[in-house]
N, C-alpha and C positions, 0 to 999 in steps of 0.2 A: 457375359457378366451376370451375376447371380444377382436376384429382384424380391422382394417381398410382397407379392404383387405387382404393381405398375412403381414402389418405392425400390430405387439402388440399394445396396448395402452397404454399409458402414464399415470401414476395412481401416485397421492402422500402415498407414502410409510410408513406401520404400521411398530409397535414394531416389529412385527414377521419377516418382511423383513430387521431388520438392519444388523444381521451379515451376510446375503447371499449376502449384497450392501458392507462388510464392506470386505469378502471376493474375492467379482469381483474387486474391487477397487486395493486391494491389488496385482492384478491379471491383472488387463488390465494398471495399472499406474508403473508397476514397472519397473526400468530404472537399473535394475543391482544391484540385491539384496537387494533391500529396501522395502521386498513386509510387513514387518513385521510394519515395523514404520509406513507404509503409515493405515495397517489394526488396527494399536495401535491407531493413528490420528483420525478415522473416529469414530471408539468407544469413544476416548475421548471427538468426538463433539458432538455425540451423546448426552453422561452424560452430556455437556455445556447446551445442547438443554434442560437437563430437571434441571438443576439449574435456568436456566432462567425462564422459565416454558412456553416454545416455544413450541408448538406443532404439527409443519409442519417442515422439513426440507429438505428432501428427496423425489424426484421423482423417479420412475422406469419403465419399464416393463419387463416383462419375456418373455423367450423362448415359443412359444403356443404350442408344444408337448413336452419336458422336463423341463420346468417351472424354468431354469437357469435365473438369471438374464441377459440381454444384455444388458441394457443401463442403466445411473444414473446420477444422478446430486443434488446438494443443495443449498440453499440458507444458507450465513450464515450472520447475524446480526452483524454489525462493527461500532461500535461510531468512530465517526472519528471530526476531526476540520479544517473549513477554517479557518484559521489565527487565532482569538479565538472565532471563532462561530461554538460549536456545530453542529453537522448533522448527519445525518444518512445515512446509505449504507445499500444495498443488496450486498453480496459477492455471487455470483454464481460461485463453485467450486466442484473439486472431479467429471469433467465432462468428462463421459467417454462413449463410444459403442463399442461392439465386433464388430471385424472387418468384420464379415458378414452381417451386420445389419446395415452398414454405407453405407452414402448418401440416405436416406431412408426418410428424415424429422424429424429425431427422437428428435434429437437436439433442431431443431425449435421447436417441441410441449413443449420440455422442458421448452423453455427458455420462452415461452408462459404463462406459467404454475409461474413458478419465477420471470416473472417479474408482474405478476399478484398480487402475494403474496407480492414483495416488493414494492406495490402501496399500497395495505390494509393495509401493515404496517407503512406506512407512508414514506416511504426511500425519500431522497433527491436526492441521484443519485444510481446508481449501479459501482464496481469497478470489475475488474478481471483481473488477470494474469495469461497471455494463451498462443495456437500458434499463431505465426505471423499470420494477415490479418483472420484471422477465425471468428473472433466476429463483425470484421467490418458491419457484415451484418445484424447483430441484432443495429446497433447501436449505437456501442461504436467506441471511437479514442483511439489512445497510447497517454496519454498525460502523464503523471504523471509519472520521473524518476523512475528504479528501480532495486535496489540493486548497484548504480557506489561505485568504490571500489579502493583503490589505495592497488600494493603487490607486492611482489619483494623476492627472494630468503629467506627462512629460515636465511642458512647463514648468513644473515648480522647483523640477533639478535647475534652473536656470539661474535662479534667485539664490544659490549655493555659494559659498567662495570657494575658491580651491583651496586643496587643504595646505597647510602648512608645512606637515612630513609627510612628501610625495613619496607611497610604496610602490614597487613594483609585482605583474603581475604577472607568473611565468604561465602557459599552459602547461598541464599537467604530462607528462609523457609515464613511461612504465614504469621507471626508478621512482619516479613520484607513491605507487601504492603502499606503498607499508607506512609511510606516513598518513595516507588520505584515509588506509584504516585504521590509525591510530586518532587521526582529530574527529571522523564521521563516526567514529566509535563513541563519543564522548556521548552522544546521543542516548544509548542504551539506558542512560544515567536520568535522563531529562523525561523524559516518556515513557509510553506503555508497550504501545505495538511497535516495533523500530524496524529497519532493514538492517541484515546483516550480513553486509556483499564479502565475498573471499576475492583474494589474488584475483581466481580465474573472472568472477563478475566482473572488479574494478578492470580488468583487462577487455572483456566486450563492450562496455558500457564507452572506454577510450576507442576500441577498435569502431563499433557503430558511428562515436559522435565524428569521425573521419568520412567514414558513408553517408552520413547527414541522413541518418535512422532515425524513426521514432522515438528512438533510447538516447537521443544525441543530445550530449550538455557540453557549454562550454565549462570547461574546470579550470580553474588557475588557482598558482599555488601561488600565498601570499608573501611578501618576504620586504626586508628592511634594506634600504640601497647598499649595505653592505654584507649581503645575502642570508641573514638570519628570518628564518620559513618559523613566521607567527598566526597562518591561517591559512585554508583553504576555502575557494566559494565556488557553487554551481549556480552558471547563467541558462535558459533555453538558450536553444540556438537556432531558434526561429521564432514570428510574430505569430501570435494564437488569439486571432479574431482583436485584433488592434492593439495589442498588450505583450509587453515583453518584461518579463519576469527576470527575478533573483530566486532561486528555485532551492537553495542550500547556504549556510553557513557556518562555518565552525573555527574558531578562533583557539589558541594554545592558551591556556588561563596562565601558564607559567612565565612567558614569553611578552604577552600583550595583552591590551584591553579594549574593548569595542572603542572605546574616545579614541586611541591612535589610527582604527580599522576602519569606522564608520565613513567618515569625511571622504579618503581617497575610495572608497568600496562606491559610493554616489556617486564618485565621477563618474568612474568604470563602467555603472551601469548605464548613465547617459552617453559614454562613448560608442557602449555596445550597442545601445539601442539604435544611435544614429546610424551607424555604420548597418546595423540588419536593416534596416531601412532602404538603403540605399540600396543593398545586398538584391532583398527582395521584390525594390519595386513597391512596396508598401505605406501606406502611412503608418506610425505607431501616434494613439490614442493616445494612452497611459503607460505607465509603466511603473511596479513594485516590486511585492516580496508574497511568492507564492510557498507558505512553509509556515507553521503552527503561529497561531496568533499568538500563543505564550511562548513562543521563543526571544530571547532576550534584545535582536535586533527589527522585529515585530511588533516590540513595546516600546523600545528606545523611537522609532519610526514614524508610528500612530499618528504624531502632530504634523508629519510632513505628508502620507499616503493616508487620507483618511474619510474613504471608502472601503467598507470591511465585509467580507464575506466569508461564512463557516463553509462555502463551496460543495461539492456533492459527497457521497459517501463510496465506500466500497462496500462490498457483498460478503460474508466470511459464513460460513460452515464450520462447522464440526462436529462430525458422525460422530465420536465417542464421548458425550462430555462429560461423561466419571474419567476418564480413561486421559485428558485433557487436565479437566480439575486434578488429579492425581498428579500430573507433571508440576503444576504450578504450582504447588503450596505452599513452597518457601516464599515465594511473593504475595500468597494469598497469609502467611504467619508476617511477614514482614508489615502488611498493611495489619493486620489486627494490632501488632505489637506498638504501632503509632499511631492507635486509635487508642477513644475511650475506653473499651474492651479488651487492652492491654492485659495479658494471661487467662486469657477466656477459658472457661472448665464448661462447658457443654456440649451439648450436639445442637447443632442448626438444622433444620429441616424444610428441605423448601421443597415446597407444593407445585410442579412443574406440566401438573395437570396428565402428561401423559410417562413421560420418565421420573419420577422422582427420585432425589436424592436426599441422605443424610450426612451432615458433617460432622463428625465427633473431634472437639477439639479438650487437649488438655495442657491447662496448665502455658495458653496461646498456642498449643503445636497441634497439626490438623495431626491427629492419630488415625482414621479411616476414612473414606467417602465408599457409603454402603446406597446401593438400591433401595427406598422402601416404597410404599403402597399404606396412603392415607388411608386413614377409617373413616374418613368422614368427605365430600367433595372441599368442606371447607376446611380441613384439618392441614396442620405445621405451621412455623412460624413466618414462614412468607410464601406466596402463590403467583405465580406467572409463569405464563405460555414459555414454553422452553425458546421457541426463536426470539422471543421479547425481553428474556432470561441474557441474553448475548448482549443487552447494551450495554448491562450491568458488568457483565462480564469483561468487557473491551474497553470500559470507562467511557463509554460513550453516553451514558446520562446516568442520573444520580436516581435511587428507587422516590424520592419525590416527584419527579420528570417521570419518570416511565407509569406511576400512578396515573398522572394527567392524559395520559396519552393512550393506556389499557387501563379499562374500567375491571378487568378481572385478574388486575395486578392488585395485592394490596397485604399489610402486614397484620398478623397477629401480636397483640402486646407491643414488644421492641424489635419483633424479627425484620422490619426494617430499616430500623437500626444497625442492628447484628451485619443484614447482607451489605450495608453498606462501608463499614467496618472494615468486611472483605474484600469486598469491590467497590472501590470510593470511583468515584469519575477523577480523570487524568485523560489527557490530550497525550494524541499517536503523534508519532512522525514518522509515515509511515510509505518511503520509496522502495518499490522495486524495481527490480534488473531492466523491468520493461515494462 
């Protein structure tokens, strides 16, 4: 086996190496007996990996005298949407080193290695959720909320009446997807950063929740006793540190309105929770709704779950970001033209300290996004660190927020005004495949 010194090398990983990476994983990721679902998960991406007809996903290297695996990582392809513009991601995940082989650069080779792979692929940015501060150095910032959740004692489903129009709740099976991308679709409309699963995703996402994978939700399609389908919802399908969630929603605006869906959707969840319960062997705590605080059944909610958390973030990249901003600008003309700055005739120039950028808009329509090179350290109309540059970007805080929080963020005249204009804050909703 080839060493860089006393360091293994970094090798993208054959057929013959997947259940050895499928069983380290299950083995160095497990957090208190979930070595099964995590080893079910890696197998089911695998099988993703060859429905697509991808054939890179996995990095490794092994032990150089017992030929164990000790480190791994993958890349995983995720359609995802700004606003309603298509994009692509690299997800780098399943990132793991035995703990004698850490700080070693193993890591770095990998992420060398994948993010290599999601340039050839074409990726628009890269996403990951990970440990705090760890990716920072590849790269990436926390911009993009993730998982806030509002939850409050069991108990208070108790205190419920049953509803009045009892629905039925089918599990979702394969004929179900063109419908589940037709109402999770509706999403795209509501938020900024969304998922945007195909056929083949909705298809792993059912095949895994069967292996009782980390990607495993319960789905069920909502419908009227006389079988008219007015909503889909996704449950976990397991207890996650006492708490068992309502992880999705989407209701037919045509068809129905949360006051017919609400009621029986509460039972369901108290049904489901008891039932995991039992399943598991566990107590369940609490139980709510892990999915954008401004989602409409989040708000309706609030007075019954009301315990509320903006929960952790994800990590996002993006190597080109002229090249990024260029993709977006209908959404980036869309928000100007519902701002104050409705037909904007100027150029923007933000000061990004080490890449900057000019926007020349006219007339509201971004006509260029040019490189330029301030003449002054304090010259353009707004200034911040190009990773800090990304919350703005993701709608993850408003340039008043990102002020407070970088002192060498801050606007000349109106420019932050202007950048906000462009990049107002708006909440994600933002699942992926895995």
């Amino acid at each position: 086996m080839s060493t860089q010194g006393n360091i293994p090398e970094v090798t993208p990983a054959s057929m013959s190496d997947l259940e050895d990476i499928a069983a380290f994983n299950g083995r160095i990721h497990d957090e208190g007996n979930n070595a099964e679902r995590i080893i079910a998960t890696v197998r089911d991406l695998i099988h993703l990996n060859k429905i697509k007809k991808i054939e890179r996903g996995f990095v490794l290297a092994r032990h150089p005298e017992n030929n164990a695996v000790i480190t791994s990582s993958c890349l995983i392809p995720q359609n995802l949407r700004y606003g309603n513009i298509p994009i692509q991601a690299g997800n780098p995940e399943f990132v793991g080193t035995d703990t004698a082989f850490r700080q070693k650069g193993l890591i770095s080779r990998q992420f060398e290695i994948l993010h290599q792979w999601s340039a050839e692929n074409g990726d628009d940015i890269q996403i990951i959720g990970g440990i705090p501060y760890f990716y920072r150095k590849y790269g990436y910032e926390m911009t993009v909320s993730m998982e806030p959740r509002r939850t409050d004692s069991l108990l208070v489903l108790d205190k419920l009446a049953d509803p009045e129009k009892p629905l039925q709740f089918d599990a979702a099976v394969e004929r179900d997807i063109p419908d589940l991308i037709r109402l999770f679709g509706q999403e795209h409309q509501s938020y900024l950063l969304t998922g945007d699963w195909s056929k083949q995703d909705w298809q792993y996402i059912l095949q895994d929740s069967k292996n009782n994978g980390c990607a495993a939700k319960r789905i069920f399609m909502v419908r009227r006793k006389n079988g008219t389908l007015i909503g889909a919802i996704k449950f976990h399908n397991h207890i996650e540190d006492g708490r068992f969630y309502i992880v999705g929603a989407e209701i037919d605006p045509v068809q129905t309105t949360w006051d017919e869906v609400q009621p029986a959707l509460l039972m369901k969840l108290k049904e489901l929770a008891q039932a995991q319960a039992e399943l598991e062997g566990k107590l369940v705590k609490q139980v709510g709704l892990q999915m954008p605080l401004s989602h409409p059944l989040s708000i309706r909610l609030a007075y019954l779950f009301k315990q509320e958390s903006e929960g952790y973030a994800w990590y996002i990249r993006i190597p080109d970001l002229q090249k990024f901003l260029q993709k977006i600008s209908p959404v980036i003309e869309e928000n100007v033209h519902n701002s104050p700055y409705r037909g904007l005739s100027r150029t923007l120039k933000l000061n990004l300290y080490t890449n900057s950028l000019s926007l020349e808009f006219g007339k509201g329509k971004l006509k260029s996004i040019k490189a330029w090179k301030p003449g002054s350290y304090d010259g353009g109309d707004f200034l911040c660190p190009e990773l800090a540059f990304l919350h703005l970007l993701m709608g993850h805080r408003s340039t008043a927020e990102i002020q407070k929080m970088y002192r060498d963020c801050y606007g000349n005249k109106d420019g932050a005004a202007v950048v906000d204009a462009c990049f107002p804050k708006r909440e994600s909703n933002l699942s992926l495949v895995i």
